[in-house]
PyMOL commands that place a pseudoatom at each C-alpha (Angstrom):
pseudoatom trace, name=CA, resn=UNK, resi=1, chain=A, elem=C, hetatm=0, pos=[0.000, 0.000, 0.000]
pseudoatom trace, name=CA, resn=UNK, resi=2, chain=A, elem=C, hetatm=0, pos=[1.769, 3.242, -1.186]
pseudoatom trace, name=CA, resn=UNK, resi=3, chain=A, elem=C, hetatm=0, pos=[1.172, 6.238, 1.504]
pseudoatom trace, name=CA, resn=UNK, resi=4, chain=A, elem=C, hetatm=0, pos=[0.954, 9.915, 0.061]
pseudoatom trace, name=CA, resn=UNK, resi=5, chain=A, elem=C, hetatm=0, pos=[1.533, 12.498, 1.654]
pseudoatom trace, name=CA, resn=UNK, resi=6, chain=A, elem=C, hetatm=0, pos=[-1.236, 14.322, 0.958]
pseudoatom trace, name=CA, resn=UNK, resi=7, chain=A, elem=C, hetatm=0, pos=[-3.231, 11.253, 2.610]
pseudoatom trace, name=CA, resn=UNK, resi=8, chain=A, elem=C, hetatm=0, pos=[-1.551, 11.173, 5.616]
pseudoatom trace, name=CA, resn=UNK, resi=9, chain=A, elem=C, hetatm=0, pos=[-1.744, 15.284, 6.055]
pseudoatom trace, name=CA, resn=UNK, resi=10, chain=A, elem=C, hetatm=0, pos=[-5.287, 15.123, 6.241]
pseudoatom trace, name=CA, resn=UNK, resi=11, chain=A, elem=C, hetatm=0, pos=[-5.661, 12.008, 8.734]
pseudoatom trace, name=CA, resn=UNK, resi=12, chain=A, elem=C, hetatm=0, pos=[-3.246, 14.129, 10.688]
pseudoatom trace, name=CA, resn=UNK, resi=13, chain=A, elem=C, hetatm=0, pos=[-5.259, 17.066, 10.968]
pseudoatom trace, name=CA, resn=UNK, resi=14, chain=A, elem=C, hetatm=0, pos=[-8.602, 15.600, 11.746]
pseudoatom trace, name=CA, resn=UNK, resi=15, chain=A, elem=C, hetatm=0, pos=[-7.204, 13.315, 14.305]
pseudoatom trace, name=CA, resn=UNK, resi=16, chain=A, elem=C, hetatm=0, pos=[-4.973, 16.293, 15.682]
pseudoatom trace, name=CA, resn=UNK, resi=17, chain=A, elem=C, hetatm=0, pos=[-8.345, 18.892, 15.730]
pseudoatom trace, name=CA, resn=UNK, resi=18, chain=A, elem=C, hetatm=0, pos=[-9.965, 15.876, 17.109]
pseudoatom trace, name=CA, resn=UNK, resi=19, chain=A, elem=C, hetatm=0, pos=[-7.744, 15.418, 20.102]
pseudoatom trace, name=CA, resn=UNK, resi=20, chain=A, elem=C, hetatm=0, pos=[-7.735, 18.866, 20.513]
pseudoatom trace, name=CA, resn=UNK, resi=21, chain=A, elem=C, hetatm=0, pos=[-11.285, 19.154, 20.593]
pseudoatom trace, name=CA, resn=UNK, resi=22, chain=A, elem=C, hetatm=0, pos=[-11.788, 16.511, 23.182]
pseudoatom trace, name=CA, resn=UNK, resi=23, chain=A, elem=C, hetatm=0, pos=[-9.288, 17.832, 25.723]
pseudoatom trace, name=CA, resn=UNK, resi=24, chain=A, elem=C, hetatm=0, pos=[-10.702, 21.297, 25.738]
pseudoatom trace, name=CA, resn=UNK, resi=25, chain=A, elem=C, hetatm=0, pos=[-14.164, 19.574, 26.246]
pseudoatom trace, name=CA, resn=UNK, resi=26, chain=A, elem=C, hetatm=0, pos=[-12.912, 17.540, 29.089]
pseudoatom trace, name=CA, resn=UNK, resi=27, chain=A, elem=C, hetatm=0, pos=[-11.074, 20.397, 30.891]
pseudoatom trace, name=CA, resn=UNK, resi=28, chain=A, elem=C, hetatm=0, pos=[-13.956, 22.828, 30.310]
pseudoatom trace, name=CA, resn=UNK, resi=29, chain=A, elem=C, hetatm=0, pos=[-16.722, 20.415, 31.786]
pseudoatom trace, name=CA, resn=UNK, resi=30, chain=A, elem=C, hetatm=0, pos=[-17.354, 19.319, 36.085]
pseudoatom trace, name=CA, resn=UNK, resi=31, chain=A, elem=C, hetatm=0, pos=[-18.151, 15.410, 35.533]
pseudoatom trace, name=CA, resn=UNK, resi=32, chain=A, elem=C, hetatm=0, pos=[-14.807, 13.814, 35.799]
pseudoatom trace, name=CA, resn=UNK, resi=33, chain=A, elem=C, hetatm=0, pos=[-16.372, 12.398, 39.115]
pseudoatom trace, name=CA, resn=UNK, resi=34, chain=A, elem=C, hetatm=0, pos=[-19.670, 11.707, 39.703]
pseudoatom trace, name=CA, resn=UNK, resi=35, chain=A, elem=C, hetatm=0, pos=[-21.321, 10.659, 43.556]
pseudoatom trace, name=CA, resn=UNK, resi=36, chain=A, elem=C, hetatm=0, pos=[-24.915, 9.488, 42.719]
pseudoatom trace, name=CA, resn=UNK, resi=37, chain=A, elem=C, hetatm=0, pos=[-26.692, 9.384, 46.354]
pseudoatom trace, name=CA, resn=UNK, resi=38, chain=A, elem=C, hetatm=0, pos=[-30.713, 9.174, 44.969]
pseudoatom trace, name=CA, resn=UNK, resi=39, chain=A, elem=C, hetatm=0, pos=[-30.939, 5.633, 46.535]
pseudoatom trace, name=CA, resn=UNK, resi=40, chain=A, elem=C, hetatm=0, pos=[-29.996, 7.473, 49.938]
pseudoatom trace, name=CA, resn=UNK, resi=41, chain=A, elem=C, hetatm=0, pos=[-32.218, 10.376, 49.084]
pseudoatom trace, name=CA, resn=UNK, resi=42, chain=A, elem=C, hetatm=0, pos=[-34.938, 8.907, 48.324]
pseudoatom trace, name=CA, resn=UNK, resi=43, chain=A, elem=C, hetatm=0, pos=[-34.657, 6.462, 51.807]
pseudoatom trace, name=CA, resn=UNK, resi=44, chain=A, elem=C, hetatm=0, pos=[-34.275, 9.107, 54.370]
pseudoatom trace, name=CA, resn=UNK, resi=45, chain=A, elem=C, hetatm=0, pos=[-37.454, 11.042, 52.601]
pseudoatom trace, name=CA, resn=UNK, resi=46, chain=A, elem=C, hetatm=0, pos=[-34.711, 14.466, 52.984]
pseudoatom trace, name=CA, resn=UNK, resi=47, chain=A, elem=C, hetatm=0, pos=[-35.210, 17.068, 50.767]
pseudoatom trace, name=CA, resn=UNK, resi=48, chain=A, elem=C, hetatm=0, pos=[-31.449, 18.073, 50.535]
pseudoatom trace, name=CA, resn=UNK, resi=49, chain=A, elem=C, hetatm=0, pos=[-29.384, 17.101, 47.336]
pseudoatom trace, name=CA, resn=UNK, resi=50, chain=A, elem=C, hetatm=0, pos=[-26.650, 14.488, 48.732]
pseudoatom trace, name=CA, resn=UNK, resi=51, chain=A, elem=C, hetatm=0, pos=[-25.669, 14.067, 44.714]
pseudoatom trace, name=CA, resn=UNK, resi=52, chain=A, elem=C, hetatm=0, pos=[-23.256, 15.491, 43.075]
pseudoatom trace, name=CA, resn=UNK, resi=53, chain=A, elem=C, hetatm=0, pos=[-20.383, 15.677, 40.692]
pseudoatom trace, name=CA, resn=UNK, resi=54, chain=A, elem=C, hetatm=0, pos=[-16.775, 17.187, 40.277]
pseudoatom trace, name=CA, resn=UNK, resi=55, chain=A, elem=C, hetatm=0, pos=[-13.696, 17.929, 37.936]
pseudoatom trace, name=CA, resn=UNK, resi=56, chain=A, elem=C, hetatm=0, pos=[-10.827, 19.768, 37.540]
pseudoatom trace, name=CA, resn=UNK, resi=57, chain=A, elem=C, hetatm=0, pos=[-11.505, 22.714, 39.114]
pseudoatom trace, name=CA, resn=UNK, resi=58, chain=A, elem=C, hetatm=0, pos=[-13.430, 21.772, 42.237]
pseudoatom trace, name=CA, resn=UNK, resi=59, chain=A, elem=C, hetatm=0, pos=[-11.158, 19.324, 43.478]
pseudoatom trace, name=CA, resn=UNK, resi=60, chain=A, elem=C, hetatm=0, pos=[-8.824, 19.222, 46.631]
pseudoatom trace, name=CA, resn=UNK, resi=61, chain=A, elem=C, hetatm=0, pos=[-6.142, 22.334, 47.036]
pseudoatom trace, name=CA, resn=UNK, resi=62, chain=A, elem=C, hetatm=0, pos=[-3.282, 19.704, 47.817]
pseudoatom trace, name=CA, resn=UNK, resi=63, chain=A, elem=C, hetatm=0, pos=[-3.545, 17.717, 44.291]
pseudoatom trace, name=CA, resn=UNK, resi=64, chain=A, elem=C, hetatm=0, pos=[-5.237, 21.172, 42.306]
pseudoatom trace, name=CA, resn=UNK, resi=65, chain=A, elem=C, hetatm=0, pos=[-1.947, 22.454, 41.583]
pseudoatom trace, name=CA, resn=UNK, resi=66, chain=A, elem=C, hetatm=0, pos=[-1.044, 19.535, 39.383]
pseudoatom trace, name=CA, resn=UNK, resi=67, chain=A, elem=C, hetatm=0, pos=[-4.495, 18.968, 37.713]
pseudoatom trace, name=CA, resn=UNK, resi=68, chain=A, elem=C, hetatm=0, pos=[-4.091, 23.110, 36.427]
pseudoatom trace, name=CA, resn=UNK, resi=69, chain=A, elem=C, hetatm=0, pos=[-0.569, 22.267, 35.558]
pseudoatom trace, name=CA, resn=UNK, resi=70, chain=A, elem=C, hetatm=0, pos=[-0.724, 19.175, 33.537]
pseudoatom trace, name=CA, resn=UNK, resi=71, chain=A, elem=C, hetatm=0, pos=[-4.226, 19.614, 31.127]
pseudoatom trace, name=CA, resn=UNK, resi=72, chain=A, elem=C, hetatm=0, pos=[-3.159, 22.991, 29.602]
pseudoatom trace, name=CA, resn=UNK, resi=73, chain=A, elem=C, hetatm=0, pos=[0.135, 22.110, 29.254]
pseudoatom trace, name=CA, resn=UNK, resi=74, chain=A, elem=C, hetatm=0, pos=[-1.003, 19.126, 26.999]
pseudoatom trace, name=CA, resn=UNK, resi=75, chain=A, elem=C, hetatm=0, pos=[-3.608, 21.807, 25.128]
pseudoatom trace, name=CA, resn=UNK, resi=76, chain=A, elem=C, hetatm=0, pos=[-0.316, 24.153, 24.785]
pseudoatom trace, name=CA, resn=UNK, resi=77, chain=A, elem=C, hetatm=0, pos=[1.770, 21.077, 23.402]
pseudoatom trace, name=CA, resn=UNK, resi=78, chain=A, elem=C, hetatm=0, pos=[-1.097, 20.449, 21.193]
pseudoatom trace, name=CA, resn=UNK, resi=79, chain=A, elem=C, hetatm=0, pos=[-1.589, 24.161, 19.982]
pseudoatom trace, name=CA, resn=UNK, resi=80, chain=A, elem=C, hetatm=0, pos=[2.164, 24.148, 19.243]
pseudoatom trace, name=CA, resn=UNK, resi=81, chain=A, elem=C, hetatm=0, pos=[2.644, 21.283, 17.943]
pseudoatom trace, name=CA, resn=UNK, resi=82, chain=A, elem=C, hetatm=0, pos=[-0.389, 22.072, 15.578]
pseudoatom trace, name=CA, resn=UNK, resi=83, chain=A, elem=C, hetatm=0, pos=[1.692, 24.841, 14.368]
pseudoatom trace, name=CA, resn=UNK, resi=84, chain=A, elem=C, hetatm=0, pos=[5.250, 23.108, 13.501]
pseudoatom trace, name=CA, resn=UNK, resi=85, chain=A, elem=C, hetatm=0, pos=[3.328, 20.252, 12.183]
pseudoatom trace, name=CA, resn=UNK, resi=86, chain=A, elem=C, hetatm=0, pos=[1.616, 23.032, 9.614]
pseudoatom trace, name=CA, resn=UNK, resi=87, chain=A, elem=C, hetatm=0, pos=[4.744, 24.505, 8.739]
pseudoatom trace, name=CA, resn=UNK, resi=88, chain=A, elem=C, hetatm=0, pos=[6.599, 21.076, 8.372]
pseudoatom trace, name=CA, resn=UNK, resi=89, chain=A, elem=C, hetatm=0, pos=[4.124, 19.368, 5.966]
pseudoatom trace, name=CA, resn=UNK, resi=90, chain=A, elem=C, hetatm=0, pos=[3.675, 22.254, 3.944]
pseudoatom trace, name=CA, resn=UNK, resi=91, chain=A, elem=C, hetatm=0, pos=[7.124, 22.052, 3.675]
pseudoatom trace, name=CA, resn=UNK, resi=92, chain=A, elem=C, hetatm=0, pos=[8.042, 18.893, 3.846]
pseudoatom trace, name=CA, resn=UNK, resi=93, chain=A, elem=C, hetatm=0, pos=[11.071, 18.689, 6.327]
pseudoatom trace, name=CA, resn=UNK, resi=94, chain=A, elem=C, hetatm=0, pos=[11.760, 15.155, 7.484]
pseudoatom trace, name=CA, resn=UNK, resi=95, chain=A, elem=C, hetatm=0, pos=[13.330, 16.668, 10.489]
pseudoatom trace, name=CA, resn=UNK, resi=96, chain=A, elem=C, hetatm=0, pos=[10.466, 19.096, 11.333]
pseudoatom trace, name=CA, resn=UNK, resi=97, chain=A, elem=C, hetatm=0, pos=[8.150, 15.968, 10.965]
pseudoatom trace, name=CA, resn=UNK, resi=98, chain=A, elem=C, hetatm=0, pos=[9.813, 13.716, 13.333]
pseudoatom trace, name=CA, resn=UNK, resi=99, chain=A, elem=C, hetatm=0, pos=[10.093, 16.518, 15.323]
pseudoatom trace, name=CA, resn=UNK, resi=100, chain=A, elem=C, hetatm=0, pos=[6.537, 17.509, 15.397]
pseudoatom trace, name=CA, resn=UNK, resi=101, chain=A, elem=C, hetatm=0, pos=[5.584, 13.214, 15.753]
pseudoatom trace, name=CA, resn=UNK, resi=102, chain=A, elem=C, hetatm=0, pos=[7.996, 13.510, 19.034]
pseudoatom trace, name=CA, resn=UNK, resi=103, chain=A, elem=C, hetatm=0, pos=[5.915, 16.407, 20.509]
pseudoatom trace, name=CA, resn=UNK, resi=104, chain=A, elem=C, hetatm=0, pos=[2.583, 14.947, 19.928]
pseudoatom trace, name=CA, resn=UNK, resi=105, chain=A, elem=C, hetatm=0, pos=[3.459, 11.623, 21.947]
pseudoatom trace, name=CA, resn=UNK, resi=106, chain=A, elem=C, hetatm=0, pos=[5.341, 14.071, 24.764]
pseudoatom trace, name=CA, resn=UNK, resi=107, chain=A, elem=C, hetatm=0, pos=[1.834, 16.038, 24.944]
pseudoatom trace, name=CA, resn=UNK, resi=108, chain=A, elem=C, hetatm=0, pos=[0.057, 12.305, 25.092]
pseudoatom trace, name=CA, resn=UNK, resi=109, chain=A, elem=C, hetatm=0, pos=[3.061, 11.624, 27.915]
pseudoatom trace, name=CA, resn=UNK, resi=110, chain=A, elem=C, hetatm=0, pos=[1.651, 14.666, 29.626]
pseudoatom trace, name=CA, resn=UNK, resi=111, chain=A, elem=C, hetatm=0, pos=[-1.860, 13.822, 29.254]
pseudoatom trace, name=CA, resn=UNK, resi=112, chain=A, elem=C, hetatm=0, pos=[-1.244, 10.407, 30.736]
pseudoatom trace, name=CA, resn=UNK, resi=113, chain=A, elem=C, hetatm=0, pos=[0.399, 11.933, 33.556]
pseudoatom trace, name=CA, resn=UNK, resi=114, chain=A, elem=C, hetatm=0, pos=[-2.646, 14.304, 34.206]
pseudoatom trace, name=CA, resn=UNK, resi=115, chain=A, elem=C, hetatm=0, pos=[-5.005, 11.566, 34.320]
pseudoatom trace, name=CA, resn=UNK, resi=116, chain=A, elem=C, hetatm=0, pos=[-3.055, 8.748, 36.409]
pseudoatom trace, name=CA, resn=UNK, resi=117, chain=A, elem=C, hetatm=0, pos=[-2.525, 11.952, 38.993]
pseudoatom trace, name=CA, resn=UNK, resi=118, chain=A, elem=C, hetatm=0, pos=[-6.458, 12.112, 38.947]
pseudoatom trace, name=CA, resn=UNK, resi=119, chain=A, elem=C, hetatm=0, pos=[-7.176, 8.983, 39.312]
pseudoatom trace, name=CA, resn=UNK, resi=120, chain=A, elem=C, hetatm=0, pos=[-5.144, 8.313, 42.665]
pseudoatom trace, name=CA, resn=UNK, resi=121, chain=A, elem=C, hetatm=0, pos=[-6.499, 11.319, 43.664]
pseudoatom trace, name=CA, resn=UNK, resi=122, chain=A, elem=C, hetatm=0, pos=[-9.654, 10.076, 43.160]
pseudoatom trace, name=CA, resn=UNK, resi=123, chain=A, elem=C, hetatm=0, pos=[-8.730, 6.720, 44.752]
pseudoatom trace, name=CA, resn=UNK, resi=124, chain=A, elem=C, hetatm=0, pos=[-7.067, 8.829, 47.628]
pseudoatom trace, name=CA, resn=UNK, resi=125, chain=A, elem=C, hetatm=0, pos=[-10.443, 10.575, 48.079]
pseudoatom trace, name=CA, resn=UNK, resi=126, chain=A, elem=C, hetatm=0, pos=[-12.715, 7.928, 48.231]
pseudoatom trace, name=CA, resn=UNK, resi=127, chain=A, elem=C, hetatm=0, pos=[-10.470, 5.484, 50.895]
pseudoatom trace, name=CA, resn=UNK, resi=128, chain=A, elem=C, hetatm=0, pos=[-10.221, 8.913, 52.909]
pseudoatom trace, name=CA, resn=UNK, resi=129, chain=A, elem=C, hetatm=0, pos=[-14.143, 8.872, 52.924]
pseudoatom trace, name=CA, resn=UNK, resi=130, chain=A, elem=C, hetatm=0, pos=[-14.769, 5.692, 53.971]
pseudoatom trace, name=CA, resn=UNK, resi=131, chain=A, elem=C, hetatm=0, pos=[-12.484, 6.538, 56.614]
pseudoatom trace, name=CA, resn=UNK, resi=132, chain=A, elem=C, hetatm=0, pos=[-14.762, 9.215, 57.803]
pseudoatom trace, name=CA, resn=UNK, resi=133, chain=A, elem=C, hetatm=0, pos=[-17.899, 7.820, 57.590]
pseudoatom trace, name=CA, resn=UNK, resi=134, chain=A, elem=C, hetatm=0, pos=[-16.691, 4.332, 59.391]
pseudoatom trace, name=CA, resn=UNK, resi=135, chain=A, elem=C, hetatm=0, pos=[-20.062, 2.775, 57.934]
pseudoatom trace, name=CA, resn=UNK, resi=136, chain=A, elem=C, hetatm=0, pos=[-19.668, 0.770, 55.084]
pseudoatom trace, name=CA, resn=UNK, resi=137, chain=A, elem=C, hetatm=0, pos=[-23.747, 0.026, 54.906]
pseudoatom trace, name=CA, resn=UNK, resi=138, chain=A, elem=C, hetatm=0, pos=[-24.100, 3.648, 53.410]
pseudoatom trace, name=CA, resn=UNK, resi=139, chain=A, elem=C, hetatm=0, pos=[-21.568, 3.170, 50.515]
pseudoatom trace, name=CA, resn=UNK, resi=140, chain=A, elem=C, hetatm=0, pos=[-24.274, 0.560, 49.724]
pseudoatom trace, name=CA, resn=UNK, resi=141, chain=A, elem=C, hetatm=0, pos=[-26.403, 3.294, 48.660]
pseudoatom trace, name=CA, resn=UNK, resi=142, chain=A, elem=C, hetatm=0, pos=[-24.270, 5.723, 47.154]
pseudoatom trace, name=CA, resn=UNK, resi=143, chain=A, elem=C, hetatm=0, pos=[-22.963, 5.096, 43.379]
pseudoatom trace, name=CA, resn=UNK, resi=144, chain=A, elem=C, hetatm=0, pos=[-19.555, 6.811, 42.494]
pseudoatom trace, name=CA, resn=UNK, resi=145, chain=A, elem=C, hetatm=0, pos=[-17.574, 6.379, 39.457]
pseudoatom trace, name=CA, resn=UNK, resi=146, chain=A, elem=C, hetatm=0, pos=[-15.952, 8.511, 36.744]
pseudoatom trace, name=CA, resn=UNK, resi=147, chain=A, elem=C, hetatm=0, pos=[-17.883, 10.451, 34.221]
pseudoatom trace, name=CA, resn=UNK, resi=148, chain=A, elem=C, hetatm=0, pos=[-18.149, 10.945, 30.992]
pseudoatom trace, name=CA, resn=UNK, resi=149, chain=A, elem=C, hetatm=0, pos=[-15.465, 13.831, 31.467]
pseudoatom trace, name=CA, resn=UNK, resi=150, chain=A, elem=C, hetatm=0, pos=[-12.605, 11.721, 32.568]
pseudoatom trace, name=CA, resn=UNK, resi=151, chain=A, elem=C, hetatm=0, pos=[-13.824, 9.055, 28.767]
pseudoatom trace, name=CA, resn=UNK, resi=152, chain=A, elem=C, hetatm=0, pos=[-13.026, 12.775, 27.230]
pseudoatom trace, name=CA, resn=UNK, resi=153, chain=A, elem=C, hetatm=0, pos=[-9.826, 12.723, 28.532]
pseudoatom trace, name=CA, resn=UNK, resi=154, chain=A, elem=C, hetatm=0, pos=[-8.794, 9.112, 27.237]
pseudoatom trace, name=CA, resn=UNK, resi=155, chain=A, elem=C, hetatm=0, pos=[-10.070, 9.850, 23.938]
pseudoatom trace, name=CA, resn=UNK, resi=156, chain=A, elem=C, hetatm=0, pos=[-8.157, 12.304, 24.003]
pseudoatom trace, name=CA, resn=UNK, resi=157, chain=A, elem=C, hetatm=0, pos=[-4.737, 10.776, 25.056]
pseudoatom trace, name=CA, resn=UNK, resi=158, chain=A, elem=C, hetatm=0, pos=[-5.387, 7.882, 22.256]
pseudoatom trace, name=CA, resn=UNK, resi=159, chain=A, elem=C, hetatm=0, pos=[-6.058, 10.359, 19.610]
pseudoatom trace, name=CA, resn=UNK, resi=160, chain=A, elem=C, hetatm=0, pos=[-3.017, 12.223, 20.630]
pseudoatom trace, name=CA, resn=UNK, resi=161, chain=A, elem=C, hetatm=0, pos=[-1.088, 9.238, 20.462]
pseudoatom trace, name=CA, resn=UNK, resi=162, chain=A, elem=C, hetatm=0, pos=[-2.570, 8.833, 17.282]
pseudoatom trace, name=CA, resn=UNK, resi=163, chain=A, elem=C, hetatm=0, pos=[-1.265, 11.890, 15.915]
pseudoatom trace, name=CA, resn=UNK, resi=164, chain=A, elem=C, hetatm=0, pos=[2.027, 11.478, 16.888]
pseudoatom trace, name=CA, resn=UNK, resi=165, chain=A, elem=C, hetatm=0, pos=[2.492, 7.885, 15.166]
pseudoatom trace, name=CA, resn=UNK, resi=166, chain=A, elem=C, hetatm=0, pos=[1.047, 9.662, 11.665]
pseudoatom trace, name=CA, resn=UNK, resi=167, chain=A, elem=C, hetatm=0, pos=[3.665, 12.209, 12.370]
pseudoatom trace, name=CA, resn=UNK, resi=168, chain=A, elem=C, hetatm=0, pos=[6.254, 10.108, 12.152]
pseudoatom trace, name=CA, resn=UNK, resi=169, chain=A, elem=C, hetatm=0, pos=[4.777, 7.903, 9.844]
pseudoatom trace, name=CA, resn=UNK, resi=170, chain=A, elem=C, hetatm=0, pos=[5.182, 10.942, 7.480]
pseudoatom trace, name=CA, resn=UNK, resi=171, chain=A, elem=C, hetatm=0, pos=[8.503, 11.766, 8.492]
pseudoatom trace, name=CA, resn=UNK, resi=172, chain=A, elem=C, hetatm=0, pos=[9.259, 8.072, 7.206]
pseudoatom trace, name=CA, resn=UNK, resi=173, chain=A, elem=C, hetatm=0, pos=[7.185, 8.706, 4.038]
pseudoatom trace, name=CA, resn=UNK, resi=174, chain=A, elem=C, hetatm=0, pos=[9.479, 12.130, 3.317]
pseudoatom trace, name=CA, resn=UNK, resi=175, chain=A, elem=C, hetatm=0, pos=[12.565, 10.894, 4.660]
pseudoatom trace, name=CA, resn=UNK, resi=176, chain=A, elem=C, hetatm=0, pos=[12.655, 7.654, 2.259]
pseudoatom trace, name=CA, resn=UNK, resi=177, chain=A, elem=C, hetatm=0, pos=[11.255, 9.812, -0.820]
pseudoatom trace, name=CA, resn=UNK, resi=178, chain=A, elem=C, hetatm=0, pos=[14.156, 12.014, -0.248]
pseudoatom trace, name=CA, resn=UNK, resi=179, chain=A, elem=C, hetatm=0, pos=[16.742, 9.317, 0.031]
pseudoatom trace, name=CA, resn=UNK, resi=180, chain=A, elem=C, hetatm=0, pos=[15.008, 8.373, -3.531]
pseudoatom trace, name=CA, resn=UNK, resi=181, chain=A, elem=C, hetatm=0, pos=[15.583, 11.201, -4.788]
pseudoatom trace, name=CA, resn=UNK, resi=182, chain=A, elem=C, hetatm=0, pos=[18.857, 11.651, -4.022]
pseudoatom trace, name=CA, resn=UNK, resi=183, chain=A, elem=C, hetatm=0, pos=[19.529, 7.920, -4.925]
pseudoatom trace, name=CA, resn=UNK, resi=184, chain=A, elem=C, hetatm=0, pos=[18.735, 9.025, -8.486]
for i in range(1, 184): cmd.bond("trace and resi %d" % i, "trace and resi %d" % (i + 1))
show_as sticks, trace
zoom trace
């Protein structure tokens, strides 16, 4: 199977925008966590709320430092690595490309990061609330798992992973075209 360029430039981008698109999405949205207590509402006849969810930015102080840190840094990666990877298919620098592949899958690195620091947050979170509540007949009632926030997020990472591979499947394409070239 014989890989253009012009093929590959265009998977690139839509996976790339794609990526892109899913992180923001993620970061911007509150249901990375989600604490579903209607069982428990509903059997104490209350009238108060006891459900909830959370993300990014209502989240501890202690881990909220490296939640801020490590999602936009992945979105800058991205936004920059958007950029060079522009400039080097337009102009075709094997270099540039394997560059730009090489950025994509440190931005997925980052994003990986992010998310495995959520999660044992998360984990942290939940063992320090059992703790408190010393009664593990109420946990029967209450449903908590991740949302639909946090499935952003791994799209995301995939995606970005994705991009880097084409990347530097490109930078293969250009690099053995130009040893072709030269060749003849």
């Amino acid at each position: 199977m014989k890989l253009s360029l012009g093929g590959l430039s265009l998977l690139v981008a839509l996976v790339g925008a794609s990526s892109f698109v899913f992180l923001v999405v993620a970061i911007a949205t509150d249901f990375w966590y989600i604490i579903d207590a209607s069982k428990l509402e509903m059997s104490r006849n209350g009238t108060d709320a006891l459900s909830s969810h959370s993300g990014l930015w209502r989240t501890c102080r202690d881990m909220h430092g490296t939640f801020v840190i490590l999602m936009p840094l992945s979105l800058i990666l991205m936004i920059f690595g958007g950029m060079t990877g522009f400039i080097s298919i337009l102009a075709r620098a094997y270099l540039l490309l394997l560059m730009t592949g090489l950025l994509f899958l440190f931005g997925a690195l980052v994003t990986l990061t992010g998310i495995s620091v959520y999660i044992a947050y998360s984990a942290a979170a939940f063992e320090e609330a059992v703790c408190l509540l010393r009664s593990k007949d109420l946990l029967v009632e209450i449903d908590i798992r991740f949302g639909w926030s946090l499935a952003l997020v791994w799209i995301s990472f995939v995606t970005e992973v994705l991009t880097g591979a084409v990347f530097l499947l490109a930078a293969r394409v250009v690099g053995l075209k130009q040893r072709r070239e030269q060749a003849l």
